[in-house]
DRENGUVEX-897920 format. One record per atom (N, C-alpha, C): residue in three letters; x, y negated, z negated. Coordinates in steps of 0.2 Angstrom, whole numbers, plus 5000, padded with zeros to 4 digits. Atoms other than C-alpha are relative to their C-alpha. Layout:
# DRENGUVEX-897920
AlaXYZ
...
# end
This chain:
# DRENGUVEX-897920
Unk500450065000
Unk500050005000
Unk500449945000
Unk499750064999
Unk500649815004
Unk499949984992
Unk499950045006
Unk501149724986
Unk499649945001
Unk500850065001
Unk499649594991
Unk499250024998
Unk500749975000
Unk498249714992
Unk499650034992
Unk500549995005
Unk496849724977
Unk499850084999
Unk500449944999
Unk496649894975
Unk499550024996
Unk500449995003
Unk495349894961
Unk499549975005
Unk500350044997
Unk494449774973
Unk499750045008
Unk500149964995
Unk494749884987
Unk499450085000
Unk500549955003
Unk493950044977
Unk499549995000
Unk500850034999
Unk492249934973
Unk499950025006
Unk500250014991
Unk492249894992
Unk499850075004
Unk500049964995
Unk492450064999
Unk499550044998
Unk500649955002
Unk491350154985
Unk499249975003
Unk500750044996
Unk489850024991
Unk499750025008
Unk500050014994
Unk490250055010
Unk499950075001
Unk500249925000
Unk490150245008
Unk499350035000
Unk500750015002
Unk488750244998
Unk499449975004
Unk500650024995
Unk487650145011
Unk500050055007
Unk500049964995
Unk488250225026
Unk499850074999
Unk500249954998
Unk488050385022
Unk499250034997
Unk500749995000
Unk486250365016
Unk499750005008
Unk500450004995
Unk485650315031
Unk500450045005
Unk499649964997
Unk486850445042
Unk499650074996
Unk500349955001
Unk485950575032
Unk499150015003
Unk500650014999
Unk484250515039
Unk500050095007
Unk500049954995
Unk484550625056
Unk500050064997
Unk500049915004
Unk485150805047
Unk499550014996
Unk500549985004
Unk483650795035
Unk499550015007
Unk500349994997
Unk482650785048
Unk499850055007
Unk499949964997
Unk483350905059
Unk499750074995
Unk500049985003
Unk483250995045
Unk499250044997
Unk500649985001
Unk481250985042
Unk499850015007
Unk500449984993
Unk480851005060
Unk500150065000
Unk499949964997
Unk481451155063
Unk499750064993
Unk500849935005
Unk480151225046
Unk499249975001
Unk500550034999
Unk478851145054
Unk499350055001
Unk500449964998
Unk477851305058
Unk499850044994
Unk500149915006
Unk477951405041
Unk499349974994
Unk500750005004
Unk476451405030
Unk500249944995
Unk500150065006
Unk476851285016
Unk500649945000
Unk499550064997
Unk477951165028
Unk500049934997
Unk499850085002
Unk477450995020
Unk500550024993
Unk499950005007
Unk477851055002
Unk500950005001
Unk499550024998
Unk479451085009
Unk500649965005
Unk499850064998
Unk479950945018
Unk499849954996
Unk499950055005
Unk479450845003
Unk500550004995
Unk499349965002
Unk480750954996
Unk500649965000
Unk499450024998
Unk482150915006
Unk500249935003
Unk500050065000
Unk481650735009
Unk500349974993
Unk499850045009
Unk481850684989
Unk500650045001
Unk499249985003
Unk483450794988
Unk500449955002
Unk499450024998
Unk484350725000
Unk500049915004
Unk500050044996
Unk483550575007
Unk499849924994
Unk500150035008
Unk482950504987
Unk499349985001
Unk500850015001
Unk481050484992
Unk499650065006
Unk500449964998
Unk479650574999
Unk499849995004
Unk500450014993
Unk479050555018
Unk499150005000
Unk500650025000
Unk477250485021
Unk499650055000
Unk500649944998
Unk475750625021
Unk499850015007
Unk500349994994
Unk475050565036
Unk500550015006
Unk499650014995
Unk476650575047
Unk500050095001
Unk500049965003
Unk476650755039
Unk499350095003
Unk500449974999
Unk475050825043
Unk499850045007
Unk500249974994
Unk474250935055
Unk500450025007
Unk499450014998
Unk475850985060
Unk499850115005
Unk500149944998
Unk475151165065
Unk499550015006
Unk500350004996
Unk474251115079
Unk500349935006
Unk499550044996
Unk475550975086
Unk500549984997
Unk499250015004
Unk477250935085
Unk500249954995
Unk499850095006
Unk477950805071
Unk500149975005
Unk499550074996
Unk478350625079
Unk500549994997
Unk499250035003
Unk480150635075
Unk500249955000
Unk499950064998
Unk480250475082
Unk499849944995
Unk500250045005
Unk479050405070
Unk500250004994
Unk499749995008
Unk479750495055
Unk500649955000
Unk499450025000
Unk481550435061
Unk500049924999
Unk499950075002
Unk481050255060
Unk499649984994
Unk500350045011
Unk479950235042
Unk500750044999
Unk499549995006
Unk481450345035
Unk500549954998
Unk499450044999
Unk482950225043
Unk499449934995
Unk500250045002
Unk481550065037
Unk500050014993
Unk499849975009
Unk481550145019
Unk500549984998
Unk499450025001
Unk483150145019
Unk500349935000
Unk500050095000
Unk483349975023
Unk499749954993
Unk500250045006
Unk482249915011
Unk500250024995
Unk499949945005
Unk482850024997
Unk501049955000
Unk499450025000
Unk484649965000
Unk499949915001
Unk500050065001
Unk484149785002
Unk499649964992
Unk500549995007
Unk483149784987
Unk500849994993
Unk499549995003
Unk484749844979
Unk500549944997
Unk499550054999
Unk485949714985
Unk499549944997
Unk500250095003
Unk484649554980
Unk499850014992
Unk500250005006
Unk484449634961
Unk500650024997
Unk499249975004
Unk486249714957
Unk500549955004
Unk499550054994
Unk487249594970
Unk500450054999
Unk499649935001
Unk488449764970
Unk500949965003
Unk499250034995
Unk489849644982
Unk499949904996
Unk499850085003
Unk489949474969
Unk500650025000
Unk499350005003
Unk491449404966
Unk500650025005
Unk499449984995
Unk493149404975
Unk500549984996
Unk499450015002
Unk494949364973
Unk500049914999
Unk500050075003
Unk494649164973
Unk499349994996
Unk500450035006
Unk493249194959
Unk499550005003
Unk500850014997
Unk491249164962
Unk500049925004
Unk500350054996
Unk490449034972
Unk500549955000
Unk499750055003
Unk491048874960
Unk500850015001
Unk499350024997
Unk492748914961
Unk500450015007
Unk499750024994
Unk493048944978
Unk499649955004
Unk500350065000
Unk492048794983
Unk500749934996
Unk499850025003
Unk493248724970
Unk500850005005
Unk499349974994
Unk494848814983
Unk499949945004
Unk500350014995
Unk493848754996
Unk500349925002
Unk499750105001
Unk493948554992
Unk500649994999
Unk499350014999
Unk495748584988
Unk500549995006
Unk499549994993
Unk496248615004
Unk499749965007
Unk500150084997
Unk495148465012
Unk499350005003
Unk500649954999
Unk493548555015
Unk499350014995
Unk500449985002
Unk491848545009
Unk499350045000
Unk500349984998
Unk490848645018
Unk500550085006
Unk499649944994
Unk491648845029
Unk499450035002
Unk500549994996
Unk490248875043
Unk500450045005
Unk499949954996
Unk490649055050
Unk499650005005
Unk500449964996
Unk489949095066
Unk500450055004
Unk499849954997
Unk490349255071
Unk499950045006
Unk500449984996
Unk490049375086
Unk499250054999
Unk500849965003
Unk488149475084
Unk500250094999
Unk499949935000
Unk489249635087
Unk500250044991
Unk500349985008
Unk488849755070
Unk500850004997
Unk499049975001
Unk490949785071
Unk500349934995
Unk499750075005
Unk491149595063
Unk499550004997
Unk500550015006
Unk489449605052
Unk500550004991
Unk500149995008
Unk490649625035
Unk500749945000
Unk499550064999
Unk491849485042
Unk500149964993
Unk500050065005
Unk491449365026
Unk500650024992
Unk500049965006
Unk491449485013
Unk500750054999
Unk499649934998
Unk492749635020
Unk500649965003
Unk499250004995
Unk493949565031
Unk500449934998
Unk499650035002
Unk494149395024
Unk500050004991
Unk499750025005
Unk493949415007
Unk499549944998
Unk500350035002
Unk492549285004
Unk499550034995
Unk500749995001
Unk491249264992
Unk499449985005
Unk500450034993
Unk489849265004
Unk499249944999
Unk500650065002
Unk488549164994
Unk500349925002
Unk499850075001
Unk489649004997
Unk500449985008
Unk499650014991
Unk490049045018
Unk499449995001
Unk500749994995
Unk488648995030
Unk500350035005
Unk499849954995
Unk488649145042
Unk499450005004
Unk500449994995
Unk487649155057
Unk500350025007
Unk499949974995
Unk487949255070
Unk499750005009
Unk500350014993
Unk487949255090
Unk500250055005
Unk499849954997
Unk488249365104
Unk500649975006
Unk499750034996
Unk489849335110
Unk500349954996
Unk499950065003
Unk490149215096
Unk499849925004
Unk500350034997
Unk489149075107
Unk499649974994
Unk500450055005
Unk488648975092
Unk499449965004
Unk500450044997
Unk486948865095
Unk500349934998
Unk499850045004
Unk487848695095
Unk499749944998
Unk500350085001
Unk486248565093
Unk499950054993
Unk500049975008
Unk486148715077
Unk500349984994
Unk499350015004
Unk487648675070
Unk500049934999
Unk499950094999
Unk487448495074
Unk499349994994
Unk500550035003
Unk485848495063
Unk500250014991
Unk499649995008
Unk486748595048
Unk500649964997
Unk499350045004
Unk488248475047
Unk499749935000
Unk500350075002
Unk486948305047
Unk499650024992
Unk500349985006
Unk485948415032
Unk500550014995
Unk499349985004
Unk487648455026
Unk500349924995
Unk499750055000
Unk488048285027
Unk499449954995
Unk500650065005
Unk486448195017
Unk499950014995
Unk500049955009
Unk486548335003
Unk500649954996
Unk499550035001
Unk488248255001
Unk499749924996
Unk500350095000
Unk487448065001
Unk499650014995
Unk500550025005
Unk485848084992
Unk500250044994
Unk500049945006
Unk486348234979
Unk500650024998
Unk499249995003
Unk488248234978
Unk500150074999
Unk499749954999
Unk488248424985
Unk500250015005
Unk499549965005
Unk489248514987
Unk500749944996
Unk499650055004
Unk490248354983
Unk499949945003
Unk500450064996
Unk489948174987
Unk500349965004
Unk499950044994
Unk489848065001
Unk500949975003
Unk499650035000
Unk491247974999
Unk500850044998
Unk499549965001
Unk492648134994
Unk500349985007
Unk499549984991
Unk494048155010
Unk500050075001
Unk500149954995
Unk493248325016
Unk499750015005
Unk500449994994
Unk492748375030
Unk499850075002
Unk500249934999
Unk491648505037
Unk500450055003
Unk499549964994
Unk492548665044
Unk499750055005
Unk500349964995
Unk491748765058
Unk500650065004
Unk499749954997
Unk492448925063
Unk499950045004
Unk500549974998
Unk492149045076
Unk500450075000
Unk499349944999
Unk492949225076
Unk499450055006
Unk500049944994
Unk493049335093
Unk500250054997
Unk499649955001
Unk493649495093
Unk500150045008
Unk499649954993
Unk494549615104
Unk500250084997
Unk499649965003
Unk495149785102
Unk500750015003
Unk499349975000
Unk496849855100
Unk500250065003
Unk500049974997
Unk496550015104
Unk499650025008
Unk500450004994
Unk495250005120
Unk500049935003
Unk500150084998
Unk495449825126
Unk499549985006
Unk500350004994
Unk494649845142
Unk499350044998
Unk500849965003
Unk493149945135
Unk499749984994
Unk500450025007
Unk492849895116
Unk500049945000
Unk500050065004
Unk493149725115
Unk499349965001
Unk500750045002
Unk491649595115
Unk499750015008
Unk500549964994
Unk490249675128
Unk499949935003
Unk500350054998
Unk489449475130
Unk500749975006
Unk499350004996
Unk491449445138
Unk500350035003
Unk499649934998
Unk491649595146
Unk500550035000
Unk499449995002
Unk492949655136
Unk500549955001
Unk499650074999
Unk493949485141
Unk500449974996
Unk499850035008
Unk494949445124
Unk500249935002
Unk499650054996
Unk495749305134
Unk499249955001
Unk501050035000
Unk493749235139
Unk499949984994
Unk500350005006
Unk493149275123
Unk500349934993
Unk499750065004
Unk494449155114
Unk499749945002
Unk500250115000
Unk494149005124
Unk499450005002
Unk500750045001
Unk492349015125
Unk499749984994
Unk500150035007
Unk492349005106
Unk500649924999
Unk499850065000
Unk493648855111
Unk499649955000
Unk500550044995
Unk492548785122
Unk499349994995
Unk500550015005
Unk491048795109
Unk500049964993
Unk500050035007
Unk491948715094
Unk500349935004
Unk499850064995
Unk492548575107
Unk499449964999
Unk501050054999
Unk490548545111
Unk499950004993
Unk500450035005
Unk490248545094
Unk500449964998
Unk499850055002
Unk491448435089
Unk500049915003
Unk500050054999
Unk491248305101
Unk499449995000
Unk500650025002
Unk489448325099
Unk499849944993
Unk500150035006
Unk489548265080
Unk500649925002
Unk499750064999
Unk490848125085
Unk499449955004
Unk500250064997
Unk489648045101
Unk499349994995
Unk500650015005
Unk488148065088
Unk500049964995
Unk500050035006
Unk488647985073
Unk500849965001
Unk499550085001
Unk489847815069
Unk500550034994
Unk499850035008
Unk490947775055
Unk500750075001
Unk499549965000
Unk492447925061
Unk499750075000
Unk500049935001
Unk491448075059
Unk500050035005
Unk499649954995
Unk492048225064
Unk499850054997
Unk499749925000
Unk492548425060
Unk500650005001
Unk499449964998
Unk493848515058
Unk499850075002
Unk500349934995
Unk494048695069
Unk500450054997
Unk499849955001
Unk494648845066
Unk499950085006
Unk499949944996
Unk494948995078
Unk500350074997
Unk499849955005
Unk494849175070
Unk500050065007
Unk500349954994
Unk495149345083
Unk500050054993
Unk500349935007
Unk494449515073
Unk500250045007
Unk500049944994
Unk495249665080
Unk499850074997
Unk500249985003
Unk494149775078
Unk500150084997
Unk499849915002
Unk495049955077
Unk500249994992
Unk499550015006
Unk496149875061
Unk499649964995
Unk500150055004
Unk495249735055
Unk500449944998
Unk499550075000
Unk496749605056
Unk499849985003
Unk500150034997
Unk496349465061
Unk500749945003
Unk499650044998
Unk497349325069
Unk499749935001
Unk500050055000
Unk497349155067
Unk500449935005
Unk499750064997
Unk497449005080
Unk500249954997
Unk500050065001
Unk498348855080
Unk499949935002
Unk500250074995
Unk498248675086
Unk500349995003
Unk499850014995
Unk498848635100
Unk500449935002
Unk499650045002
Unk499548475096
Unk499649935004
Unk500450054996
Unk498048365106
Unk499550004998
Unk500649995006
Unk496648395093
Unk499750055003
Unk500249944999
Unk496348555100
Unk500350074999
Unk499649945005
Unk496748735096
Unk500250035005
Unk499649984998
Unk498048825107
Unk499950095001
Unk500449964999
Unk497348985114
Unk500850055001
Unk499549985000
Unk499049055116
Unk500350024994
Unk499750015006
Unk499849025098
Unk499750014995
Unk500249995006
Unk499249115083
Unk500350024996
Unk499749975004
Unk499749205069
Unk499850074996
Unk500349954997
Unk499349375067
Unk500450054993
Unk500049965008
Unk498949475050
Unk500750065001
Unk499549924998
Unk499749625057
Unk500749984998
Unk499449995001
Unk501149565060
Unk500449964990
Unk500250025006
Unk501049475042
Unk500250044995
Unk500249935006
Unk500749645032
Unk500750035003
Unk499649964999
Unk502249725042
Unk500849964998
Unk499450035007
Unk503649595035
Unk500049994995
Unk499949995006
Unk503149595021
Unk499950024993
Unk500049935003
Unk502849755015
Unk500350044995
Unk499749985005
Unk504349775006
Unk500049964994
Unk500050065005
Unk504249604996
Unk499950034993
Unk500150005006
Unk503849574979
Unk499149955001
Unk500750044998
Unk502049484977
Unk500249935001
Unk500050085000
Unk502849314974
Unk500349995007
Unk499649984994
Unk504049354988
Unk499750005008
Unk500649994997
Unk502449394999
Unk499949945000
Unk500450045000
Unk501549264995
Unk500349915002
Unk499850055000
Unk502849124996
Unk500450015010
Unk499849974992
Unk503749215015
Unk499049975005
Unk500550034997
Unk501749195021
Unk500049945002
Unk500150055001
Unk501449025016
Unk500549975004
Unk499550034997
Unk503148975023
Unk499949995007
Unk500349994994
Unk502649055039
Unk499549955004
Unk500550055000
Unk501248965040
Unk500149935001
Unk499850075003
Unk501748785034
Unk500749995008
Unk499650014992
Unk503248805050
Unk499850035005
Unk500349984993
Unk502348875065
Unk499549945002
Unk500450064995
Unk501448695068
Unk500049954995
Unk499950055003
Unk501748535064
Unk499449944997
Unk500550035000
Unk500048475066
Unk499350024993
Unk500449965005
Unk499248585052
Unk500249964993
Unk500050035006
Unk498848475037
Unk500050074994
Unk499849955009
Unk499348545018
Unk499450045000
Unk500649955000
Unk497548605017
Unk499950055006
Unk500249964998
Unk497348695031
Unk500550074999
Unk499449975001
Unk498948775029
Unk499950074992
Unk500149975006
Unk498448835011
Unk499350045001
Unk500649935000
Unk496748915017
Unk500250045006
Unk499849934994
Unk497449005034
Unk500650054994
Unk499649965003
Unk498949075021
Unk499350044994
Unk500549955004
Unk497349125007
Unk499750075006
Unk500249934996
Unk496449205024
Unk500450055001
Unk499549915000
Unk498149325028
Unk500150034996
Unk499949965006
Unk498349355011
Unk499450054998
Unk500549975002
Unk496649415008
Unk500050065005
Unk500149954993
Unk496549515025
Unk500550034999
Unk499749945002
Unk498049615019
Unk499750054995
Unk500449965005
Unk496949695006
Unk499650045007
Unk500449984995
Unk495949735022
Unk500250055005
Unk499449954996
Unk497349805032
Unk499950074996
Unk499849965003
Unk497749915019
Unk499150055001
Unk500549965000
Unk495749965016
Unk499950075006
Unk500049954995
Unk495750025034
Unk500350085001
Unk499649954998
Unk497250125035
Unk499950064992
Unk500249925007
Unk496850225016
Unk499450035002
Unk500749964998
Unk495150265022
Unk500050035007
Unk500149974994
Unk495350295040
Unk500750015004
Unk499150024994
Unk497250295048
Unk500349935001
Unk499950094998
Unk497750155057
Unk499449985005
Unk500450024998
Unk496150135065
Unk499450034998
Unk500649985004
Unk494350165061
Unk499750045007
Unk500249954993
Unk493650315071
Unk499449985003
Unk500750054997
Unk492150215077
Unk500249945002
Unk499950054996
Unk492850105090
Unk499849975002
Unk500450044997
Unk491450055098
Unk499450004996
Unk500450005004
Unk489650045091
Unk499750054998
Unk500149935002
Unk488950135079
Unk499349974994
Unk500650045003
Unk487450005073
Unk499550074996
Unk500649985002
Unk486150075062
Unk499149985003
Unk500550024995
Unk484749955068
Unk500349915000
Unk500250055001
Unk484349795072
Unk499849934999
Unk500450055005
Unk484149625064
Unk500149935005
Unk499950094996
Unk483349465072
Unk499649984997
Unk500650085002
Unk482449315065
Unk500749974996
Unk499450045001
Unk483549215053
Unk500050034990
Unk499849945007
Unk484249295035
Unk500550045001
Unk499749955000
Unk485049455031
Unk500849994999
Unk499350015005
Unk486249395018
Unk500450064997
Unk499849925003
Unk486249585012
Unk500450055005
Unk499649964996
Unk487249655027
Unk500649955000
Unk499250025000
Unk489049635025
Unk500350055000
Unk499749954999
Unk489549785030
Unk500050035007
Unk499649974992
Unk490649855049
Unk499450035000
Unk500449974997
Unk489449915061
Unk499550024997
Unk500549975003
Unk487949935051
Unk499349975002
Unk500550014998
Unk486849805059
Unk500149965007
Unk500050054994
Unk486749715076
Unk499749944999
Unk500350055002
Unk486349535072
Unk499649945006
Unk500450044992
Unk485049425086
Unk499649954994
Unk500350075005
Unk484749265073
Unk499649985006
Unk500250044995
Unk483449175084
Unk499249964992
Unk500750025002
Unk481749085079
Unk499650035008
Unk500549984995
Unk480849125098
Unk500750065003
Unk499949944995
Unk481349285108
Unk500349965007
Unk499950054994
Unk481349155122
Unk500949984999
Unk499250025001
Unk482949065115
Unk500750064999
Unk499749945003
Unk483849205111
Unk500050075002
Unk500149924996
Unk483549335125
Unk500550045003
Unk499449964999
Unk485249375128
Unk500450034995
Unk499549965004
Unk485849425112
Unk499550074997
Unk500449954999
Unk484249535110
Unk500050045007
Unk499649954993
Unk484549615128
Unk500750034999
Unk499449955002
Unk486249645123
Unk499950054994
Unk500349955003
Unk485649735109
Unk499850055000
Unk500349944997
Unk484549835116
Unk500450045004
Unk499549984997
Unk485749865128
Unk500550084998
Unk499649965006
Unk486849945113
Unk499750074999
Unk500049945005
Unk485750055105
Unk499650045006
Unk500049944997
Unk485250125123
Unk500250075000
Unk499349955002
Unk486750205121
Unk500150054994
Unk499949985006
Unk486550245103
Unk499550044998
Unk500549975001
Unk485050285101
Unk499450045007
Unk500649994996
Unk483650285117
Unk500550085002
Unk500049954995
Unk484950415127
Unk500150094996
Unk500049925006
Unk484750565109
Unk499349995000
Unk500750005003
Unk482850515111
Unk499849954995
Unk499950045007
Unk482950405095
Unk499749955002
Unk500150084998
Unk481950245094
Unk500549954998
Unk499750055000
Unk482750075093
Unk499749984994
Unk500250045006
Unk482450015074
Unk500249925000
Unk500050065003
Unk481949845072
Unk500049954994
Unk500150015008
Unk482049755056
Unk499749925004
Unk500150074997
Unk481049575061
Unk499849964994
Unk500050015005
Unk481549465048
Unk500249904997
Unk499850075003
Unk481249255039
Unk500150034997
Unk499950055008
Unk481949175024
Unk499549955000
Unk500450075001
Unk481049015018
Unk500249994997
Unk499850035005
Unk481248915007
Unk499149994997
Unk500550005002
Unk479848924994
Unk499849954998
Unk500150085002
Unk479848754987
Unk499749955006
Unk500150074993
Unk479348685004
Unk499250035002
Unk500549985000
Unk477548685005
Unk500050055008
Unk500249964995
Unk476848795019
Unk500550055004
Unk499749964997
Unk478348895022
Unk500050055001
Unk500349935002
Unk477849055017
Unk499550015007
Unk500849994996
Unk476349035031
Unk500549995009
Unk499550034998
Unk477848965042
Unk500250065005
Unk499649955000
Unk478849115041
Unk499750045003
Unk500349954997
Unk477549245044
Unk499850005008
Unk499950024995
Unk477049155060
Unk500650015004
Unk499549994999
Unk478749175064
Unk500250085002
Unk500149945000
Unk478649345061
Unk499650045005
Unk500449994993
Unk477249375071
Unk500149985007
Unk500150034991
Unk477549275088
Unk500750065002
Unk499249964999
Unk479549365088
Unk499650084999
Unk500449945000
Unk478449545086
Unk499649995005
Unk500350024994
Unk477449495100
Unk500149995005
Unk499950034994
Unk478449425111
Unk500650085003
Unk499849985000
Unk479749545108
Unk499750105002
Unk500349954998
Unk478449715110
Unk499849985011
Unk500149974992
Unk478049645129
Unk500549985005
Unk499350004997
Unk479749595133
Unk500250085001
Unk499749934999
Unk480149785129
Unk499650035000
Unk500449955002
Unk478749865133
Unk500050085004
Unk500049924999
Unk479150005142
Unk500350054998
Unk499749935006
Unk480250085127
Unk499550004996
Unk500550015005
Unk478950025117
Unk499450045001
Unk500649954999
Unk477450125126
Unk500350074998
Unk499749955000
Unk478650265125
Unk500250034992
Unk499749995006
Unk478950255107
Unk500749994996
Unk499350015002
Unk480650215108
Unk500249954999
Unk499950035004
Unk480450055099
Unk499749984996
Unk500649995006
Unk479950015082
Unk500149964997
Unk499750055003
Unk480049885071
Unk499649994992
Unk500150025008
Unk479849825050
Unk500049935001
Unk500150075001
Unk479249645049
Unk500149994992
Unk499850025006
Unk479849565033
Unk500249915000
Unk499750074998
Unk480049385027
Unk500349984992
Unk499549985008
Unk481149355010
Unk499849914999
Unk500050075003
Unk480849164999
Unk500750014995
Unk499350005004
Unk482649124994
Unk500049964996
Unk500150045005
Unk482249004983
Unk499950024990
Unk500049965006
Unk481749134971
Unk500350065001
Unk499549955002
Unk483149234974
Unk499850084999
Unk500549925002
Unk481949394975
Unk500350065006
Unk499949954995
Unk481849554988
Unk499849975005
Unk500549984994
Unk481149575005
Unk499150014997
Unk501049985000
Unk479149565005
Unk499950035007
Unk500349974993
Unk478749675019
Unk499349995003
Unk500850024995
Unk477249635031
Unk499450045003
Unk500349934995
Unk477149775043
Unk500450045002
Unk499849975001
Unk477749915047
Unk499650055011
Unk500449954995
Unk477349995066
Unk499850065001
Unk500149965000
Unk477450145060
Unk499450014993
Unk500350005003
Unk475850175052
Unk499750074997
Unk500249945004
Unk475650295036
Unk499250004998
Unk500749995003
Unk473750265031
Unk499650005006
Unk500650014996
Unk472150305041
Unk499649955000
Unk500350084995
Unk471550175052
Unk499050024994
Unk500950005002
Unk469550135040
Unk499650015005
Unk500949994996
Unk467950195048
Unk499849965004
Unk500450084998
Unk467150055060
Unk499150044999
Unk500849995003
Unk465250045052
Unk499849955005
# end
């Protein structure tokens, strides 16, 4: 192990990351496992059986029944079990928070980091591929209650989005002296992280850039450009951003950090690169480590003020933790190089996924805006799922804010039009069965679960019509 990496931190991390994935991975083999007693005399009792053993709850009745005169819908079981699962494991995360807490401390103190280093706001937008879903938490080592993340396909941030969270950002500051007030010397920091693979570069790396690691960079330039010169021609008095350029490689989980170019832009060529980070200085002592990094850092660009300097050295330093995590669980790459999503999550939330390949993320408010990172999506779990027979699990999912009158009524609507729009967009998996979806909308205000809505997979009998 590298003399920087956490390994109490590390052990949390992988016992949680095990733990989830192999709940929902055991979905398929139970069910393999009840289909194939579907015939024998007292089949439900024993697929209630082998559902609570190994799956921790009991399968519907109605999904269940009258199994001796037609076959089960495996399609329908396989999507309430994967929804269960989701709810059951989201439930979890918003009542025990199981991944609080990092190496720079809770929320407050790294906020506290944060402003040390010139900065009072780090707005992730990452790619929607499920391969960066635990970016915040795993690969850099944040607490994620105190990153804005939202994800895009392709890392293609929305930038009138962005422009609206940094004027919000910007007033909290003025009227409420949050996160710190008006008048401090920070500035917002907007990052976008790409990814590429190491091992397959021409096949795994980001599908929206046709594996293009080269593309992929500069149109995450190209989009923190437009967002910066957005908030300059908008607003007077000097305001601006600072940028940050992150690559995620997805076999290893190093990332690589661009630098500036020396013309207020970032240098698609020139970064600094975990990897190689963790391989000098692997023999070191931690201070030795820690002080060779920073050095690093502080001499590769002239243009790189003290703070930034001191949070790109936190980011390598953290993401050797990361390094290491890789290579003790899995080699020097993770055997799922390409996707290996579980299901689906679009609308806006899903603070509870921060874990590699477990969701596909399509943030949108309408289907309309947002029909390419859901096409890509579907696209995905063609592959993963339509071409074994398996539906396409949907999770269709607000937040609100409960304190804001009518938001709750808001949300739902939301829910609804995106279930609507998105069933006659895709409706020929969808007549087939081969798409399914869990409507849900969460009030983060009160800091609660998921309130579920609907559920396309219906376990109770439709009432009588009198």
């Amino acid at each position: 192990s590298h003399p920087l990496t956490r390994q109490a931190e590390n052990s949390a991390l992988r016992e949680y990351e095990t733990r989830v994935k192999e709940t929902f991975d055991a979905i398929v083999p139970t069910l393999k496992q009840i289909s194939a007693l579907q015939h024998q005399t007292n089949f439900e009792s024993q697929a209630q059986q082998i559902a609570k053993q190994q799956l921790g709850f009991e399968l519907p009745g109605k999904l269940l029944d009258n199994v001796w005169v037609s076959h089960l819908d495996m399609r329908s079981l396989f999507a309430w079990c994967l929804f269960e699962v989701y709810k059951r494991f989201s439930d979890e995360f918003f009542t025990r928070d199981p991944l609080q807490g990092s190496h720079l401390g809770d929320e407050t103190r790294f906020q506290e980091f944060l402003e040390s280093c010139g900065f009072h706001t780090l707005d992730v937008s990452p790619c929607a591929d499920g391969r960066l879903a635990h970016v915040v938490r795993y690969v850099m080592r944040l607490p994620y209650k105190a990153v804005r993340r939202k994800s895009y396909a392709g890392a293609l941030f929305d930038v009138e989005n962005s422009l609206e969270k940094w004027v919000e950002t910007e007033l909290y500051r003025f009227k409420e002296g949050k996160p710190n007030t008006a008048d401090a010397p920070t500035r917002y920091l907007k990052t976008v992280v790409y990814h590429f693979s190491s091992v397959d570069p021409e096949h795994e790396g980001c599908a929206a850039h046709g594996s293009d690691t080269t593309k992929a960079a500069q149109a995450g330039i190209d989009r923190l450009q437009a967002f910066k010169q957005a908030v300059e021609n908008m607003h007077c008095c000097g305001s601006s951003i600072d940028q940050l350029l992150v690559g995620l490689d997805t076999d290893t989980d190093a990332i690589r950090v661009h630098l500036p170019d020396g013309q207020d832009g970032i240098d698609l060529e020139n970064y600094i690169d975990a990897h190689e980070m963790y391989n000098s200085t692997h023999q070191m002592s931690v201070s030795e480590a820690e002080a060779w990094i920073h050095k690093q850092v502080a001499n590769s660009n002239q243009a790189l003020s003290e703070g930034m300097v001191k949070l790109i050295t936190a980011l390598l330093v953290n993401n050797l933790s990361q390094i290491d995590y890789v290579r003790k669980a899995h080699g020097q790459f993770y055997p799922d190089a390409g996707h290996e999503e579980r299901f689906i999550g679009a609308g806006i939330g899903f603070e509870e996924v921060q874990l590699r390949n477990l969701t596909y993320f399509a943030y949108l408010n309408t289907v309309e805006e947002a029909v390419n990172d859901l096409d890509v999506g579907i696209k995905i779990f063609t592959g993963l799922n339509i071409s074994r027979e398996l539906p396409v699990p949907v999770v269709i999912r607000f937040d609100y804010h409960g304190k804001v009158p009518g938001a709750r009524e808001r949300a739902i609507e939301h829910c609804q039009r995106v279930s609507d729009a998105m069933n006659q967009r895709y409706v020929e998996i969808k007549s087939k069965g081969l798409l399914h979806s869990l409507v849900a909308i969460r009030d983060i205000s009160a800091a609660g679960c998921i309130e579920v809505l609907d559920c396309s997979v219906k376990t109770e009998a439709k009432p009588e019509a009198h």
